[in-house]
C-alpha positions, 0 to 999 in steps of 0.5 A: 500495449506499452508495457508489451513494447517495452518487454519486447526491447529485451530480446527474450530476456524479460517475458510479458504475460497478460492475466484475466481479471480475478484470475491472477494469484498476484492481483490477489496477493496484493489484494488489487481489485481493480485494474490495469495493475502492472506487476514485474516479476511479484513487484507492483510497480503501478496502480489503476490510480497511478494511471489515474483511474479512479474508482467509485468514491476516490477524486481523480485528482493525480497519479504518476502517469496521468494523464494517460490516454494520448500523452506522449510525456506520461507514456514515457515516463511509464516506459522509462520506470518499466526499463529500469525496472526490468534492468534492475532485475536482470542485473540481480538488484532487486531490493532496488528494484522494489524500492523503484516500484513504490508508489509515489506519495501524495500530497498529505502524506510527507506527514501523519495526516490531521484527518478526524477518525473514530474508532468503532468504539466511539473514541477519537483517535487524534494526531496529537494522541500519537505524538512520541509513537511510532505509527504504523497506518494498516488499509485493509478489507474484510474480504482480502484474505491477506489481510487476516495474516497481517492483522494477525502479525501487527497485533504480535508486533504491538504485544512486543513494543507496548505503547511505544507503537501505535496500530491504526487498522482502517478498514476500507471497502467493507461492510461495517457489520462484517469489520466488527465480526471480525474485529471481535474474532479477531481480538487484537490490540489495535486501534480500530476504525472505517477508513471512508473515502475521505480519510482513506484519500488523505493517505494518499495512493490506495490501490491495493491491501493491505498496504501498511504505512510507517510514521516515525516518532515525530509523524513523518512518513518513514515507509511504506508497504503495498500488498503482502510479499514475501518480504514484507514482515522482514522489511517492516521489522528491519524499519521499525526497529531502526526507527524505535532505537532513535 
């Protein structure tokens, strides 16, 4: 396996570790259901799609190693990331080191897309509704338990700025019927939706809930968050209040 070799080249100062799948705490901690999924230390540096595998409902249309099987250049981008990856770690530098492992965007999501939704409610929910407002984008799932803890926060963070931040939680993966169970349970202020394969697709690279996507007041893509760290809520709060003070 590549990234084995690649581990192999620290002489003992990295350690590779292969975890069976639904056996792995940080699999489930980033809610991943698919695999392979590379992490290094508790960072996520590549998704299946990043590969460019693709589950049921999802186009197989990228992915930043991709084409993977039998390419020598995509291979070895992977091996450069993965090394620099590690080197950072070791030098101590891991804010670096987590921004290196985001996944790359797609196309449509330089942008708030301009993808129809509606909410469970019936309403719209337009991109020109947003305009002026910080957006923050939530993928979730009704059987990630993650999930719940950063439903639970965004709703503090929405109760704290008012309208000048709008929530979109889409659910992803998940039955209807258990998304407005617990949508009522719940009982937050967000703005509620199904995030179906189209819509999810216009966001770009969703591998893993929650991931949270940041726009600022003009609609541009400002940040973004896969799975749920430690780190998470002091990264997105730092990033928010910077971009609500502008």
């Amino acid at each position: 396996m590549l990234a084995r070799s690649v581990v192999s080249g620290f002489d003992g100062k990295a350690r590779f570790v292969s975890e069976n799948y639904g056996d792995s705490s940080l699999a489930e901690r980033y809610g991943v259901t698919r695999y392979p999924a590379i992490f290094v230390d508790d960072i996520l540096l590549a998704t299946p799609n990043d590969f460019g595998f693709f589950g049921k409902g999802e186009d197989g249309a990228g992915g930043r190693y991709a084409p993977w099987v039998k390419n020598a250049d995509s291979q070895q981008r992977f091996r450069a990331d993965l090394t620099r990856m590690i080197d950072l770690l070791l030098a101590g530098n891991k804010d670096a080191a987590r921004a290196q492992a985001s996944p790359s965007k797609a196309e449509g999501t330089a942008a708030l897309p301009a993808v129809p939704i509606t909410d469970l409610y019936g309403k719209r929910i337009a991109r020109e509704d947003l305009a002026g407002k910080v957006v923050l984008v939530e993928m979730w799932a009704t059987w990630c338990p993650p999930c719940r803890g950063t439903l639970g926060w965004l709703g503090e963070l929405r109760r704290k700025y008012g309208d000048k931040l709008a929530i979109v939680a889409l659910a992803v993966q998940s039955d209807e019927a258990q998304v407005r169970k617990l949508v009522g349970e719940l009982n937050l202020p967000l703005m509620w939706a199904i995030g179906t394969p189209e819509i999810v697709r216009a966001y770009g690279d969703v591998s893993a809930v929650p991931t949270l996507l940041v726009f600022d007041r003009q609609g541009r893509a400002a940040a973004s968050y896969f799975g749920a760290p430690p780190s998470l809520h002091k990264e997105a709060e730092t990033k928010l209040a910077s971009l609500l003070k502008k």
